[in-house]
FIMI-400520 format. One record per residue (C-alpha): x, y, z; residue in one letter; chain. Coordinates in nm, 3 decimals. Example, Ala and Ser with C-alpha at 12.3 -4.5 7.8 and 13.67 -1.06 7.14 Angstrom:
residues 2
      east     north        up   rest   kette
     1.230    -0.450     0.780      a       A
     1.367    -0.106     0.714      s       A
***
This chain:
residues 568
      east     north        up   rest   kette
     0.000     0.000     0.000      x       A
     0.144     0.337    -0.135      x       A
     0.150     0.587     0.164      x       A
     0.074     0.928     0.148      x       A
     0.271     1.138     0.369      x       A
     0.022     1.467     0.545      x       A
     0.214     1.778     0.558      x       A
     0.377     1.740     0.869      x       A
     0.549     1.369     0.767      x       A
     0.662     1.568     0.436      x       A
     0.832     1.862     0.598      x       A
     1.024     1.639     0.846      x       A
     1.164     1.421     0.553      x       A
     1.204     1.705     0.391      x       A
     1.422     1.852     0.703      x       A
     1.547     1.567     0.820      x       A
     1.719     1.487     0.422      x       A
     1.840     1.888     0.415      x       A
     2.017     1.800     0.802      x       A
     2.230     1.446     0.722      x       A
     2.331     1.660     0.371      x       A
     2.478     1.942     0.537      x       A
     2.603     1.646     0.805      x       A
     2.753     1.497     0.563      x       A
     2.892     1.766     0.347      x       A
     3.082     1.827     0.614      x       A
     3.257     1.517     0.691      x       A
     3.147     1.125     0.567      x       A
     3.318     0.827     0.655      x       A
     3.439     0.602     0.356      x       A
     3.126     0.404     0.168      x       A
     2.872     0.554     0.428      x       A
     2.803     0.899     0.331      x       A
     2.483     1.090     0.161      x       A
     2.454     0.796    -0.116      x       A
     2.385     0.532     0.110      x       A
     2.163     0.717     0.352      x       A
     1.926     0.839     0.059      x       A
     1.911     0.458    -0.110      x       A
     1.886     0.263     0.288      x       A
     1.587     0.563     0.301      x       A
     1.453     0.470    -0.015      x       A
     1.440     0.107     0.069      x       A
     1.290     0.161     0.416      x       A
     1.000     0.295     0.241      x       A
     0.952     0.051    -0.007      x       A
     0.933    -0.227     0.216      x       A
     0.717    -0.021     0.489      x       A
     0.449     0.044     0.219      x       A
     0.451    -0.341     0.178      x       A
     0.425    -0.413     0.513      x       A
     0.181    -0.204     0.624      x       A
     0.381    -0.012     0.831      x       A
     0.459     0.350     0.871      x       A
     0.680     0.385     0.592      x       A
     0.697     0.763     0.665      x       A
     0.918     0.729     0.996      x       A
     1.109     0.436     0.843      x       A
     1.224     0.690     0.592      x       A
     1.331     0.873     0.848      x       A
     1.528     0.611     1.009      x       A
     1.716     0.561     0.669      x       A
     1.815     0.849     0.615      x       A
     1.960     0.889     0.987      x       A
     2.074     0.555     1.116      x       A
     2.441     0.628     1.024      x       A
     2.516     0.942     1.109      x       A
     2.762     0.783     1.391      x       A
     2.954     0.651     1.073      x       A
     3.146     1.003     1.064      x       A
     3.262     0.991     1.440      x       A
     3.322     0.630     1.491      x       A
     3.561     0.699     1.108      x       A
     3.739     1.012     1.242      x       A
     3.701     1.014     1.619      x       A
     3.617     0.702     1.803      x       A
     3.839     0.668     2.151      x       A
     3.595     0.507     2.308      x       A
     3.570     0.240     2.014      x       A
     3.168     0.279     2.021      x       A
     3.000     0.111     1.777      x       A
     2.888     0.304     1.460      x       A
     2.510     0.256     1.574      x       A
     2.580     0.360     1.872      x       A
     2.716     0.644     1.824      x       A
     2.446     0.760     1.591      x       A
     2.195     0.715     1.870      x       A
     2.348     0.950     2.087      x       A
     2.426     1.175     1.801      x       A
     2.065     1.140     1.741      x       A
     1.977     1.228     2.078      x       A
     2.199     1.450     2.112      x       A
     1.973     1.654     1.788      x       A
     1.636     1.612     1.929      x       A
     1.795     1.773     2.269      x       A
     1.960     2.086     2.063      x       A
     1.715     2.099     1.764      x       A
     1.351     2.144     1.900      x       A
     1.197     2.188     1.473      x       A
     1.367     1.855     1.413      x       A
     1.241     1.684     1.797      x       A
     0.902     1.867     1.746      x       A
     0.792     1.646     1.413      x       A
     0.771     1.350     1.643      x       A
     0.579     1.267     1.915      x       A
     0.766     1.119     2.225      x       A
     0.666     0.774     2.117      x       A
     0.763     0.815     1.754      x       A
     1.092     0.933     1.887      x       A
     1.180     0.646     2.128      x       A
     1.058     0.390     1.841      x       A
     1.300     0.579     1.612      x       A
     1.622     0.591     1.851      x       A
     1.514     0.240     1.886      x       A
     1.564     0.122     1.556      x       A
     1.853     0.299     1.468      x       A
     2.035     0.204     1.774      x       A
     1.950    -0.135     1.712      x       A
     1.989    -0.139     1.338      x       A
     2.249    -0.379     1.352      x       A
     2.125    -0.654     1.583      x       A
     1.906    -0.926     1.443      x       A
     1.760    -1.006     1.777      x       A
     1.638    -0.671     1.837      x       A
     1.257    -0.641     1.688      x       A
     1.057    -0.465     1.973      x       A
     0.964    -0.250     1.651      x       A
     0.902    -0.321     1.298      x       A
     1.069    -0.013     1.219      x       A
     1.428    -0.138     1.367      x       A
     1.360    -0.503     1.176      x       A
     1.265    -0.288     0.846      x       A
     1.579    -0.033     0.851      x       A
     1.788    -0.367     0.938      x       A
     1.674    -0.511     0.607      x       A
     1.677    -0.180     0.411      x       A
     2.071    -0.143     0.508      x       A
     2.111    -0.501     0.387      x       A
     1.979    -0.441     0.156      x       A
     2.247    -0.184     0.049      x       A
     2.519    -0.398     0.106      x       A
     2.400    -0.635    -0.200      x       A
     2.441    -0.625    -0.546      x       A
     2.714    -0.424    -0.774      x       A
     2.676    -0.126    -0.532      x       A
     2.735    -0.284    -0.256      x       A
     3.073    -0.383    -0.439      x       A
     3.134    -0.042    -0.538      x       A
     3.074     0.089    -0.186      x       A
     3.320    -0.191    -0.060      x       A
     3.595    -0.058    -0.257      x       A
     3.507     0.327    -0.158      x       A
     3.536     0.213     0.234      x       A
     3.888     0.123     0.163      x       A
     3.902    -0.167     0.355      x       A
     4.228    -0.324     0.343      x       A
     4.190    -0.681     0.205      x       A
     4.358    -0.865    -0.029      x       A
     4.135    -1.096    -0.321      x       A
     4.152    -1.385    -0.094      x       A
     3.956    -1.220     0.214      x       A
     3.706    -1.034     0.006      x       A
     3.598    -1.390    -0.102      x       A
     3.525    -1.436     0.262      x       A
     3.397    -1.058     0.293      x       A
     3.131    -1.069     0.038      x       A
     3.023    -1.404     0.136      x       A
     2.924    -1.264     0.463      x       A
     2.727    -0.982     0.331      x       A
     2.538    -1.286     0.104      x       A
     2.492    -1.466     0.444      x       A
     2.340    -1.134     0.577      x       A
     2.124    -1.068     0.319      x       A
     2.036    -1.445     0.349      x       A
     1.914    -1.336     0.691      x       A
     1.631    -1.072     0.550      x       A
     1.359    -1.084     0.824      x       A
     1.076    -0.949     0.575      x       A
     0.900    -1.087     0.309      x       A
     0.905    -0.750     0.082      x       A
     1.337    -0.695     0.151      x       A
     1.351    -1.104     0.022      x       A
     1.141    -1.006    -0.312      x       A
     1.370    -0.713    -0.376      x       A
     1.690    -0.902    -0.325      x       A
     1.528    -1.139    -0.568      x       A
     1.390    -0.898    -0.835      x       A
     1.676    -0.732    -0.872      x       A
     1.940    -1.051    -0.829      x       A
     2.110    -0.858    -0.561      x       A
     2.352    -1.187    -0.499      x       A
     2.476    -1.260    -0.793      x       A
     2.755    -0.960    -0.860      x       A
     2.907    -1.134    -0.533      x       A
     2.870    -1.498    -0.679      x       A
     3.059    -1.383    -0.946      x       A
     3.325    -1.175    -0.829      x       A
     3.406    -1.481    -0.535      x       A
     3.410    -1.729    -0.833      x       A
     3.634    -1.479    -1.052      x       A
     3.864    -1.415    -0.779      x       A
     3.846    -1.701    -0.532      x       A
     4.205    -1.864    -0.523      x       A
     4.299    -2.126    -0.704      x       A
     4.538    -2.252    -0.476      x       A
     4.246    -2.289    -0.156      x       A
     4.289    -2.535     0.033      x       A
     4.235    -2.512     0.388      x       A
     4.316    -2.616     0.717      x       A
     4.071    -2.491     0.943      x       A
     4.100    -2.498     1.362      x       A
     3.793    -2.696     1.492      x       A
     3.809    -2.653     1.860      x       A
     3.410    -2.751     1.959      x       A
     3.343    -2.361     1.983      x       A
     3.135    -2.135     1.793      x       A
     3.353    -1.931     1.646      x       A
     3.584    -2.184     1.501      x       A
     3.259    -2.357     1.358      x       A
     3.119    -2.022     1.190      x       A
     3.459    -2.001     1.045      x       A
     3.505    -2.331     0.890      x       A
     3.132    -2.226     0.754      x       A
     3.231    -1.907     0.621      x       A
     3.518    -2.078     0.434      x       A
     3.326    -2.396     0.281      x       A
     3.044    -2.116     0.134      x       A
     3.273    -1.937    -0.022      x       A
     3.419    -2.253    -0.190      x       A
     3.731    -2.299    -0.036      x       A
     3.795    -2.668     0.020      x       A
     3.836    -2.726     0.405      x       A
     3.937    -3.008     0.608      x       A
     3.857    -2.976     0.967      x       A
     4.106    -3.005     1.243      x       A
     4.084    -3.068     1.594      x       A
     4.431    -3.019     1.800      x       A
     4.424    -3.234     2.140      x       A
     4.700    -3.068     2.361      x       A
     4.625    -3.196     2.737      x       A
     4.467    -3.545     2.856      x       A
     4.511    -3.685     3.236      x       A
     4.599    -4.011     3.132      x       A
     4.999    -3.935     3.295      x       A
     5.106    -3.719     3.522      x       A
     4.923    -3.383     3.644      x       A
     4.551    -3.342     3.674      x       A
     4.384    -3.072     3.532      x       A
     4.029    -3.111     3.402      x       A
     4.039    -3.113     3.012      x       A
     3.727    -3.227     2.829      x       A
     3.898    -3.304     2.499      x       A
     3.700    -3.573     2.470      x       A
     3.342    -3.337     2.470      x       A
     3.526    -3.064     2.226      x       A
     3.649    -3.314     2.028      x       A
     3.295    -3.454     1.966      x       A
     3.139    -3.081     1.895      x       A
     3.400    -3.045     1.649      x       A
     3.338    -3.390     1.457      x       A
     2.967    -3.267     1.487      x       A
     3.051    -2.945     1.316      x       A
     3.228    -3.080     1.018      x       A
     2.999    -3.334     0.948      x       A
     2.677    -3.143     0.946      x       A
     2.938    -2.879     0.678      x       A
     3.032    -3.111     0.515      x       A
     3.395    -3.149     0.489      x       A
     3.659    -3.386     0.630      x       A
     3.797    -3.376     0.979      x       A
     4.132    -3.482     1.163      x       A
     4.248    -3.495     1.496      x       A
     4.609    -3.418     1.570      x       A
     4.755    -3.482     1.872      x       A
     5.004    -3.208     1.987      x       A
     5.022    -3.335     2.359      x       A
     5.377    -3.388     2.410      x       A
     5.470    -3.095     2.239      x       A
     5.205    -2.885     2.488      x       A
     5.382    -3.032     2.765      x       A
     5.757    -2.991     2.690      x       A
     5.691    -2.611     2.544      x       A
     5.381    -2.442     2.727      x       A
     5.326    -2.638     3.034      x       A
     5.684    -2.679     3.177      x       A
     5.725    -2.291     3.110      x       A
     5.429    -2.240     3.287      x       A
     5.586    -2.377     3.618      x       A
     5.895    -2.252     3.527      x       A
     5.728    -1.876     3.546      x       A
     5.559    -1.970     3.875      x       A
     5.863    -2.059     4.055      x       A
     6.004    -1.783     3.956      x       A
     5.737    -1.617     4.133      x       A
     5.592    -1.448     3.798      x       A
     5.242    -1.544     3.657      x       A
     5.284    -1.618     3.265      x       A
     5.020    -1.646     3.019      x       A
     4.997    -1.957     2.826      x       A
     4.763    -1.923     2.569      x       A
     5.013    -1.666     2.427      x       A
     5.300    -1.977     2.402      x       A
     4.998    -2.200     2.270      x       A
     4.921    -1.942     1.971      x       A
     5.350    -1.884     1.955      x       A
     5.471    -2.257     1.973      x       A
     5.188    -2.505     1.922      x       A
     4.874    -2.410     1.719      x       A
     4.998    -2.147     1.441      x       A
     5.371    -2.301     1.396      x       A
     5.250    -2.684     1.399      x       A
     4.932    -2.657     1.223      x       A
     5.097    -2.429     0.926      x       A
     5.350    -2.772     0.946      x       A
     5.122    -2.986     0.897      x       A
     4.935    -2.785     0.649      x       A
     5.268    -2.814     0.435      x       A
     5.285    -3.201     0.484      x       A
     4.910    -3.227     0.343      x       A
     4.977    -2.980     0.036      x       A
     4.723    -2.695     0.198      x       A
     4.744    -2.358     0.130      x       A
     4.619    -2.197     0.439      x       A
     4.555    -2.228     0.822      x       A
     4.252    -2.086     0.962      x       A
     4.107    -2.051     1.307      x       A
     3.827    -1.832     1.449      x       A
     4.039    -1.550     1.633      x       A
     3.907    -1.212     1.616      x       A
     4.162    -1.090     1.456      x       A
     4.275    -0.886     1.106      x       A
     4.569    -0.981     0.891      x       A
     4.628    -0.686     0.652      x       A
     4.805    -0.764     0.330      x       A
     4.992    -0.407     0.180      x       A
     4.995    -0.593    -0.183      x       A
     5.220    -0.310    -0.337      x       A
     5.490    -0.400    -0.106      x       A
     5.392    -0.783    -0.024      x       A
     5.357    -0.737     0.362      x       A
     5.136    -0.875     0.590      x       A
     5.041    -0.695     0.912      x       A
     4.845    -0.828     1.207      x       A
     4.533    -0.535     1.273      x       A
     4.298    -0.518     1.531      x       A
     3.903    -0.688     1.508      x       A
     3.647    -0.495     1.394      x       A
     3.502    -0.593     1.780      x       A
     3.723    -0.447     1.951      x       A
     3.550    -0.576     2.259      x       A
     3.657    -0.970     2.141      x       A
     4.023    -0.841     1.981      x       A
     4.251    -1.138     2.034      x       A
     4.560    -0.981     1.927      x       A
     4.721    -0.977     2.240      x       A
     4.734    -1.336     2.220      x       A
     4.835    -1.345     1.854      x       A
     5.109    -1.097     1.911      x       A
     5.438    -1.351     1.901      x       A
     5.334    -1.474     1.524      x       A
     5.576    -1.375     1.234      x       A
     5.444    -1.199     0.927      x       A
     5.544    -1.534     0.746      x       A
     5.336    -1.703     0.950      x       A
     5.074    -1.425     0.877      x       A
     5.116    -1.449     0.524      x       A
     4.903    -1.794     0.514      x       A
     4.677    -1.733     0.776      x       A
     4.308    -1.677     0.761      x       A
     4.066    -1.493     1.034      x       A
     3.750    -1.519     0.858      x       A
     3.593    -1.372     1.187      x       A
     3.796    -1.015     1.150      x       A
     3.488    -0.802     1.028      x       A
     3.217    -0.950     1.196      x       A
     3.098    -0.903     1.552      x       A
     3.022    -1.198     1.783      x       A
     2.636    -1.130     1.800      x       A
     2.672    -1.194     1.397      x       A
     2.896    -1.507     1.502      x       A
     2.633    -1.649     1.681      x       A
     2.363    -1.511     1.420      x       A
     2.540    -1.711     1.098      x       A
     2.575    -1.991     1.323      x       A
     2.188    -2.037     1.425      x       A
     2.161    -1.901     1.038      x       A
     2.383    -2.244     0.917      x       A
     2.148    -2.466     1.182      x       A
     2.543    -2.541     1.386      x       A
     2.485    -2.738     1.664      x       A
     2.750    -2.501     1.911      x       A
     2.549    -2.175     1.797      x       A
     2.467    -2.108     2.194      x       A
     2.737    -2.256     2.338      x       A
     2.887    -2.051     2.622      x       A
     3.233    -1.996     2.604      x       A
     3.492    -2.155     2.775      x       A
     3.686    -1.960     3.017      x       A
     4.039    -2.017     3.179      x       A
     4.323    -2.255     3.100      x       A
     4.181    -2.495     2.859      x       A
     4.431    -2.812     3.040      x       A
     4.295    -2.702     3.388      x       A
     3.945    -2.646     3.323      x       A
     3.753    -2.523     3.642      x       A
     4.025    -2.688     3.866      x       A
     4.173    -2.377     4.104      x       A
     4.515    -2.264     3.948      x       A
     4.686    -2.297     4.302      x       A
     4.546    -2.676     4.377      x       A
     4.683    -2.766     3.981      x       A
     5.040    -2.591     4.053      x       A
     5.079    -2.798     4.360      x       A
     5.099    -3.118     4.238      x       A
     5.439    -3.010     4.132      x       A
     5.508    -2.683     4.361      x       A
     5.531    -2.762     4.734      x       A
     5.451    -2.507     4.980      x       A
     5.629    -2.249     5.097      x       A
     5.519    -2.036     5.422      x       A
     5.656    -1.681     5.497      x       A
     5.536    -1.350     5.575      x       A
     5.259    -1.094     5.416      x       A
     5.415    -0.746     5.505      x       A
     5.284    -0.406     5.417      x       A
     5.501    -0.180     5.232      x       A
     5.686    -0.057     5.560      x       A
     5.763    -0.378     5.618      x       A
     5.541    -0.481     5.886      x       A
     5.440    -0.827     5.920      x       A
     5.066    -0.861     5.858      x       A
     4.979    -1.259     5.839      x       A
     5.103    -1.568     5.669      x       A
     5.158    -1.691     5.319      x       A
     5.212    -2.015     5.201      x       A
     5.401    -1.952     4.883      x       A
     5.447    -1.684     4.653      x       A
     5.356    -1.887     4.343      x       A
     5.000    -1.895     4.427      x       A
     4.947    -1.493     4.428      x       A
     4.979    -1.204     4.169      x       A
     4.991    -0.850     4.131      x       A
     4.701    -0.710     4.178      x       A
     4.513    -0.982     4.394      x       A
     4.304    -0.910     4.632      x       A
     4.095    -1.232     4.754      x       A
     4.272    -1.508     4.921      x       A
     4.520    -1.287     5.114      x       A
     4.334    -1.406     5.442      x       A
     4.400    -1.046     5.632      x       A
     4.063    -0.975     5.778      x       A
     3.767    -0.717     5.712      x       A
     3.750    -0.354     5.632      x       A
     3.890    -0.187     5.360      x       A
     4.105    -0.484     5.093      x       A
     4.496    -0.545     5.054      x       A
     4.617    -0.595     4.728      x       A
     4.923    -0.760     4.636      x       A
     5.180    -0.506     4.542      x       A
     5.475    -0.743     4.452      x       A
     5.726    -1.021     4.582      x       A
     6.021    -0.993     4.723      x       A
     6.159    -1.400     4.675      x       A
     6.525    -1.349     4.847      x       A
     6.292    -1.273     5.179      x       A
     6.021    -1.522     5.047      x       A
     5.720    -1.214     5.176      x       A
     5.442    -1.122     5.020      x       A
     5.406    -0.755     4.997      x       A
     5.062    -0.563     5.038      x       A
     4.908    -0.218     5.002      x       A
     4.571    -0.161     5.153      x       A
     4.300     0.029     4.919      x       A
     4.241    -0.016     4.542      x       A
     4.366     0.361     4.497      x       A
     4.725     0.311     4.739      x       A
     4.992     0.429     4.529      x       A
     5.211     0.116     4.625      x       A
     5.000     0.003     4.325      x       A
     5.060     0.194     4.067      x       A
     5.370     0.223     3.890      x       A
     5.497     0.389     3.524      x       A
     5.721     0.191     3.369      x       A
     5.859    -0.184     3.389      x       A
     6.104    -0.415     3.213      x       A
     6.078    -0.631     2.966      x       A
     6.253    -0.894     2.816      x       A
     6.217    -1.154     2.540      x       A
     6.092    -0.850     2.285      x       A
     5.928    -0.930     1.913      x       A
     5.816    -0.805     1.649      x       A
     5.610    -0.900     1.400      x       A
     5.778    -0.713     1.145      x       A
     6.091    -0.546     1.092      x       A
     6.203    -0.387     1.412      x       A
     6.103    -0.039     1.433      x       A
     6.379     0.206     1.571      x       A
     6.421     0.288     1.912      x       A
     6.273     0.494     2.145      x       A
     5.978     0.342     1.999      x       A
     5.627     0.565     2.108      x       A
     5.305     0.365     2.084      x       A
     5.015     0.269     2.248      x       A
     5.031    -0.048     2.472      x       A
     4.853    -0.297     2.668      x       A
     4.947    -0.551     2.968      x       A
     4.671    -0.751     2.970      x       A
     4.396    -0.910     2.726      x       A
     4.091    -0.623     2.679      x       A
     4.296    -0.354     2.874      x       A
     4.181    -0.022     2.707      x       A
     4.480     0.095     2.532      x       A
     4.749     0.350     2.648      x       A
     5.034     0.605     2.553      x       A
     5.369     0.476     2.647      x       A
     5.761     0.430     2.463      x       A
     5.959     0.106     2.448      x       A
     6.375     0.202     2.488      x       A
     6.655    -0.015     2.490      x       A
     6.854    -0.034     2.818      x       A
     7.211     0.054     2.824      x       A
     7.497    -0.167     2.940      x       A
     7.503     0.026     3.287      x       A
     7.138    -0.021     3.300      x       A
     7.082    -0.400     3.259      x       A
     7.385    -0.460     3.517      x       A
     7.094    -0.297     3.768      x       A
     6.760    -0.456     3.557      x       A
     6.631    -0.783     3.620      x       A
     6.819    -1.080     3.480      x       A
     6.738    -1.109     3.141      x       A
     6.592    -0.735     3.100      x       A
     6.710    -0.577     2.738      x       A
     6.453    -0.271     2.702      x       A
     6.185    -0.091     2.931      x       A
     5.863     0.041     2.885      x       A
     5.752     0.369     2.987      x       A
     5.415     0.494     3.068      x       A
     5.265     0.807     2.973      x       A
     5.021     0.748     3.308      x       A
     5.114     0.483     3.576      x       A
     4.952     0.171     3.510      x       A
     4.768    -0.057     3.807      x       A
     4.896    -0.430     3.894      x       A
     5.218    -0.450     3.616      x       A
     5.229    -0.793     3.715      x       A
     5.576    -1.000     3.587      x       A
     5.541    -1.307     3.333      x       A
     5.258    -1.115     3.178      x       A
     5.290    -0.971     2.858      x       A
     5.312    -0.590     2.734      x       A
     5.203    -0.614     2.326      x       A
     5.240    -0.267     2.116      x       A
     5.064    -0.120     1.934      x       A
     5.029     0.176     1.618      x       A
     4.635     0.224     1.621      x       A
     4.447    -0.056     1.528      x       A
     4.850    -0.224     1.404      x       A
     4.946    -0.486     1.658      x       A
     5.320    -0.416     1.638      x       A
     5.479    -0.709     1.931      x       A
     5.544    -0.732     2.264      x       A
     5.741    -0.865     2.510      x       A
     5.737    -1.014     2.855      x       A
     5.728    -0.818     3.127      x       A
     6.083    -0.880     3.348      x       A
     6.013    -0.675     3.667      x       A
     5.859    -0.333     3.790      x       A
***
């Protein structure tokens, strides 16, 4: 049914269009600018007027739901998402601009911050309107435009991972929650310019090797890779089993099955590697190693560094396979004028796994897929209820994958023994007992055993004395500190000079922050930690630098290396 807007609907188009111009005259990100707005506005009312619903303020929400496209392009700190940030930009308009807030009612405007906020999120259909501006911006995505606006965003993939890219953006417009956004997709074959460009430029060399750990994300990405026509072979890596030796609590055996499930209901072959004794001898005797030392490592970065990435690109070679892929959230960026590969931040930066994948080489990066690195995990779990995967709600798994939910402390003491000394304070008075430094890190504050009121927090170790050192209050200064050494530094590229200035992190998700990397001088390591070749600074002190734990670098959204942290 063709809607006819009264005068009031009319003039607030008719404002609303003049207002995201001007926005946009000003300043447009890449691909998202006037041209889009105008045709996701255009679609919004097509499809309203089908479905009986008010196309008038679904125009509206076209031609608005990404204005937050210009801030989140030029000036995103807080690393908001693009919807997001239009609906506070939005409401931040109806607050300053009472012609533009006075076209709506109050209901009209919470149904239209609504939609726009939620534009992206296929759960979110309290209103028709958000479900119909979902479908009209999918709708943009599709066909030779949404090709052309591919290339004006500028994103930085090679032939290879636009295969993957546009195969996504089939899978969302696959997901089309109306009837009307379906019959467009099909009237106009809004697919096909994507079927042919992935068949034109899909690789002829594309065979895969493709991480199966039981999870969802490893599942969507072997998914992602079999649509697109690469030919995959599933692989699941067992690392830990309690058959010998220590106890943790691995369920191999469960993720193993999930992963056999996977492949079979994709459809493409599966092996299981074992990698146990190379786990052991390189990840979990460094792990006690670090905690005897009285510093708390990380070992999911070794995994990534010396078992998955370097033994499954190994094995990939032995097999004739031209890539290994796994379901990180991560970017590989491939500069083809010069032939380098960088490692790049996720698009969600809230699931960015970089900071584990910091140690790889840009060889290794070179023939490694992320298949994940544009998409958020809500669309992770939405392809995989999409593909019918049997691990689409699976919760994540959390921890240590060897020790499962056993306590750290009770699995380091089958091979630590205990150790008792004091806790002191920072003055040096003796506050209560400890029964070995292993079990405690900076930071800590449960398990200390020192009574009520306001918390201790570890502040750091001193092992000659075998004490436990404290601060009281999560503000004390004891715990906060701006620099610390490091040791063990690399890069995934050529070494940049040094001082190096960058941003930094010390620990997975930390929000990232201004510091330097230097080299120490002769002088200086003589009074550094064993070990210690460079130190970082910090532009403002940092809370719980905790030894063993790894500081990675970064050049915005470039993961640069890292290094482990020596000493404070």
């Amino acid at each position: 049914m063709i809607e006819h807007y009264n005068k009031n609907q009319t003039d607030a188009l008719r404002y609303i269009e003049q207002k995201t111009r001007r926005f946009f005259k000003v300043k447009t990100a890449p691909g998202h600018g006037i041209e889009h707005a105008q045709c996701v506005a255009r679609y919004a009312r097509e499809i309203a007027e089908k479905e009986n619903e008010r196309a008038w303020l679904c125009e509206a929400a076209g031609w608005l739901h990404d204005i937050g496209r210009t801030p989140e392009y030029f000036n995103n700190q807080a690393k908001k998402t693009h919807h997001e940030l239009s609906f506070e930009l939005l409401q931040e308009w109806f607050e300053k601009d009472t012609k533009l807030a006075g076209f709506f009612t109050a209901r009209d405007r919470e149904e239209l911050l609504y939609s726009i906020r939620y534009h992206w999120d296929d759960g979110a259909n309290k209103y028709k309107s958000a479900l119909i501006l979902r479908d009209s911006d999918k709708l943009d995505l599709l066909g030779q435009k949404g090709i052309e606006r591919h290339f004006e965003a500028h994103f930085a993939l090679d032939d290879t991972q636009r295969c993957i890219w546009f195969l996504i953006n089939i899978l969302r417009g696959e997901r089309l929650g109306t009837g009307s956004a379906r019959a467009i997709a099909k009237k106009y074959n809004l697919y096909d310019p994507f079927f042919v460009w992935i068949k034109n430029y899909l690789p002829r060399n594309k065979r895969v090797l493709c991480a199966l750990s039981g999870g969802v994300d490893s599942a969507v990405s072997a998914y992602i890779l079999k649509r697109a026509g690469f030919e995959v072979t599933g692989v699941y890596m067992k690392n830990w089993s309690d058959r010998v030796g220590l106890k943790g609590e691995c369920r191999w055996q469960d993720e193993r099955r999930d992963a056999l499930r996977t492949a079979a209901h994709i459809g493409v072959p599966f092996i299981t590697l074992d990698f146990e004794k190379e786990y052991r001898a390189r990840v979990v005797v460094y792990l006690f190693k670090e905690y005897q030392k009285g510093r708390t490592p990380n070992p999911d970065v070794l995994c990534n560094n010396l078992i998955k990435f370097p033994l499954l690109l190994k094995e990939a070679r032995r097999r004739n396979m031209n890539f290994v892929a796994t379901g990180h959230y991560a970017r590989v960026i491939h500069k083809e004028k010069h032939g380098h590969f960088y490692l790049q931040s996720a698009i969600d930066t809230n699931k960015d796994q970089t900071y584990f994948l910091h140690r790889l080489k840009e060889q290794e990066l070179s023939r490694v897929l992320f298949p994940l690195n544009l998409i958020s995990k809500d669309e992770v779990r939405a392809i995989a209820r999409q593909a019918r995967l049997l691990v689409a709600d699976k919760e994540e798994s959390m921890g240590i994958c060897f020790i499962g939910e056993v306590p750290m402390k009770q699995f380091l003491q089958q091979t630590i023994k205990e150790k008792p000394g004091n806790i002191v304070d920072v003055a040096g008075h003796i506050l209560g007992v400890h029964d070995g430094l292993y079990w405690y890190t900076n930071g800590q504050r449960h398990g200390l055993g020192l009574g009520g009121g306001t918390p201790y927090f570890v502040v750091g170790k001193n092992m000659q004395k075998n004490e436990l050192v404290v601060a009281r209050g999560d503000n004390n200064k004891a715990l906060f500190i701006d620099k610390a050494y490091l040791e063990s530094l690399h890069w995934v590229n050529k070494p940049p000079r040094m001082p190096l200035s960058c941003a930094m992190r010390l620990r997975h998700r930390q929000p990232l922050f201004e510091g330097s990397v230097r080299a120490l001088n002769a002088r200086e390591k003589k009074n550094a930690p064993r070990g210690a070749t460079h130190e970082a600074l910090f532009k403002h002190k940092q809370q719980a630098v905790t030894p063993g734990q790894f500081a990675v670098f970064y050049d915005g959204a470039r993961c640069l290396g890292g290094a482990v942290i020596a000493g404070v």
